[in-house]
N, C-alpha and C positions, 0 to 999 in steps of 0.2 A: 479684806482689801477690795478695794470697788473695781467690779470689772473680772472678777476673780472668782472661781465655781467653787463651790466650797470642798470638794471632794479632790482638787486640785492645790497641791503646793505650794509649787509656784509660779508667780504672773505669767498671765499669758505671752508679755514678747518676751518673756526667756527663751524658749524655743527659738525665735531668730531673734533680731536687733533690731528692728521694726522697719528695714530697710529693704526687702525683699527686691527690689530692682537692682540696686548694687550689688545683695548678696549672691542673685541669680548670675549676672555679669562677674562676677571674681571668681564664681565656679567653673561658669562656661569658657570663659575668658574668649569672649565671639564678642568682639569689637568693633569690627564692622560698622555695625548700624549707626554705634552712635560716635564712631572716627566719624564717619559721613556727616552724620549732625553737624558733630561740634568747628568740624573744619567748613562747612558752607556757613554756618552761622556766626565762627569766627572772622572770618573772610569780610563779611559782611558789616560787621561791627568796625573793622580794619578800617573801609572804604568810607563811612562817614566819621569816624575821628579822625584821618587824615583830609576830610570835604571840610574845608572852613565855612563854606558858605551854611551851613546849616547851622549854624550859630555853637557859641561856646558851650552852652548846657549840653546839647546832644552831643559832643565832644566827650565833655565829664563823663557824662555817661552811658558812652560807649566805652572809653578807657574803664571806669567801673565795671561793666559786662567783659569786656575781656581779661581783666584780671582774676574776675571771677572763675573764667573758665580755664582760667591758667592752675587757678588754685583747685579745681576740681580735678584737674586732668593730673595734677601732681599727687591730690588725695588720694587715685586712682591706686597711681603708681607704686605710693607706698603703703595701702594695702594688701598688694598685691606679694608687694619683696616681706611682708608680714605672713602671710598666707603661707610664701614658701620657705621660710623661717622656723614657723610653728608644724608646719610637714617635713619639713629637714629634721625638726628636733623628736615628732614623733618617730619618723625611719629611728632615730639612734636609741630611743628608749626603749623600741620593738628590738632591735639588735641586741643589746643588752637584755632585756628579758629569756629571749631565747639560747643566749650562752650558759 
């Protein structure tokens, strides 16, 4: 398999999802920085889709960019309620083992 040491199994992003910034973020779950981002650059996108003078196209897309970020900040959310789903469900399998 290309990209793949031969002395190794399997693919290298098995170990993580090749997302490392995300995964880092759903561990930490330290928000902060990029609430800050997303709400000043939200903001911003806000104030030329509601500026008509800047013509229709940067309209489109800024509505585009901000649905975008709707849909990121929701992907967020639900892997997040995944995370502690799959940790709920280890706690009960470790309880069960131990009985």
């Amino acid at each position: 398999m290309k990209g793949m040491n031969p002395k190794q199994k399997t693919p290298p992003q098995a170990a993580g999802l090749g997302y490392p910034l995300i995964e880092k973020l759903l561990e930490t779950e330290d928000f902060n920085r990029i609430n800050k981002s997303f709400s000043e650059t939200y903001k911003r996108l806000e104030k030329i889709f509601q500026d008509g003078s800047q013509g229709l196209k940067k309209q489109k897309d800024a509505r585009k960019a901000m649905t975008a970020y709707e849909y990121t900040t929701g992907l967020i959310r639900e892997l997040l309620k995944v995370k502690y789903e799959i940790l709920e469900q280890q706690k009960s399998q470790s309880k069960e083992k131990n009985k």
